[in-house]
C-alpha positions in Angstrom: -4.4 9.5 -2.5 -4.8 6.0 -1.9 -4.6 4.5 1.7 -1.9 2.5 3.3 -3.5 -0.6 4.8 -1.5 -2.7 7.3 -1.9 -6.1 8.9 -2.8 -3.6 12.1 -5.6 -1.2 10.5 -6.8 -3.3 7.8 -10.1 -4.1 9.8 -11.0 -1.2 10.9 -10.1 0.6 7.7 -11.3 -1.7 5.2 -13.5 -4.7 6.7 -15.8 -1.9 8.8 -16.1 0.5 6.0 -19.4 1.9 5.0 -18.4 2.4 1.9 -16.5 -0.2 -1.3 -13.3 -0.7 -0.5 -10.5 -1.3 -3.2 -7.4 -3.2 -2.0 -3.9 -3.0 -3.9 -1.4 -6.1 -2.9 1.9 -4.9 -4.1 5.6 -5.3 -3.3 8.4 -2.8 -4.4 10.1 -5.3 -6.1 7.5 -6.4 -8.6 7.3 -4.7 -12.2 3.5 -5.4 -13.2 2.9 -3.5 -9.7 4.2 -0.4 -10.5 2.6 -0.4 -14.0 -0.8 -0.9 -11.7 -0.1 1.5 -8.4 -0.4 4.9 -10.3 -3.7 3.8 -11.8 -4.6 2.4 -8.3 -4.0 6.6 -7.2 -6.0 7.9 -10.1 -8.8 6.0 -9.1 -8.5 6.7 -5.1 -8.8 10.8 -6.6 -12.1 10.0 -8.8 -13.5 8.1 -6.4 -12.7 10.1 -3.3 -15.6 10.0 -1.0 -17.6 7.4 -2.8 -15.0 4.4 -2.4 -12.3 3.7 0.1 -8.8 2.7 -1.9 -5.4 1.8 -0.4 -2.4 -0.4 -1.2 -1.0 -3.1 1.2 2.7 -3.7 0.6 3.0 -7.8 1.2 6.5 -8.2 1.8 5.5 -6.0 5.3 2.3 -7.4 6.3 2.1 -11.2 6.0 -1.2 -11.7 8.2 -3.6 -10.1 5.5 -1.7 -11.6 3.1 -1.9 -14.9 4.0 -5.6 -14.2 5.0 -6.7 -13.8 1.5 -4.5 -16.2 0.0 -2.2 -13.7 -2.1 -0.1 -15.8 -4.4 0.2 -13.6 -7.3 0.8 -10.0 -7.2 -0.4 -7.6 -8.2 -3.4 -8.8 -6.8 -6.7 -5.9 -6.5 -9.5 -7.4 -4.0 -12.8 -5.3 -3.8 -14.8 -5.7 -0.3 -18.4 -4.7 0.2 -19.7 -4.3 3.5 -16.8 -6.3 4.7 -16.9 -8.9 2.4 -14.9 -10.0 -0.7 -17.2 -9.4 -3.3 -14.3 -9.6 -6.5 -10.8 -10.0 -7.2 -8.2 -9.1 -10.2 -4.8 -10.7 -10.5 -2.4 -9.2 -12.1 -2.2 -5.8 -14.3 -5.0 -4.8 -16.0 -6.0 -2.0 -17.8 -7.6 1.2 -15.6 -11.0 0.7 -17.0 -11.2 -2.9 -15.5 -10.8 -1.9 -12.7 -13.0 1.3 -12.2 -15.5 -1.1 -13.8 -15.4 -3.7 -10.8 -15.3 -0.9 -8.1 -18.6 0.9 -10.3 -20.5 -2.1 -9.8 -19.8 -2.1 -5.9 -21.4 1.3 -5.6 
């Protein structure tokens, strides 16, 4: 099951992983975000233990947002070591994205 990141664990969680991190900007209210958050779960089961994957709901955590400039949503950043290392705006197919995370690993 994938993670719920906050403006409040998002550091710790996803910066000062050890492992890829896959990061889901949604909102309840977007469409093209619920097409994307069940693939976002199937992913977070494959990759269980190998990746760490979570959504972040924008409309409640602003700071992260803003941090990363989200504009669009959704929005799919990938960190490495506590970096951004990639980024996908808007919904995709699954395969994109497990293809971006496979090349973090």
């Amino acid at each position: 099951m994938a993670l719920e990141f906050n403006d409040s664990n998002f550091e710790t969680l996803a910066l000062k992983s050890d492992k890829p991190v896959i990061v889901d900007f949604w909102a309840e209210w977007c469409g093209p975000c619920r097409m994307v958050g069940p693939l976002v779960e199937e992913i977070a089961k494959e990759y269980d233990g190998k990746a760490v994957v979570g959504k972040l709901n924008v409309d409640h955590n602003p700071q992260v947002s803003a941090k990363y400039g989200i504009r669009s949503i959704p929005t799919i950043l990938f960190f490495k070591n506590g970096l951004l290392v990639d980024k996908q705006v808007g919904a995709v197919p699954k395969n994109v994205l497990a293809q971006k995370l496979q090349a973090q690993l």
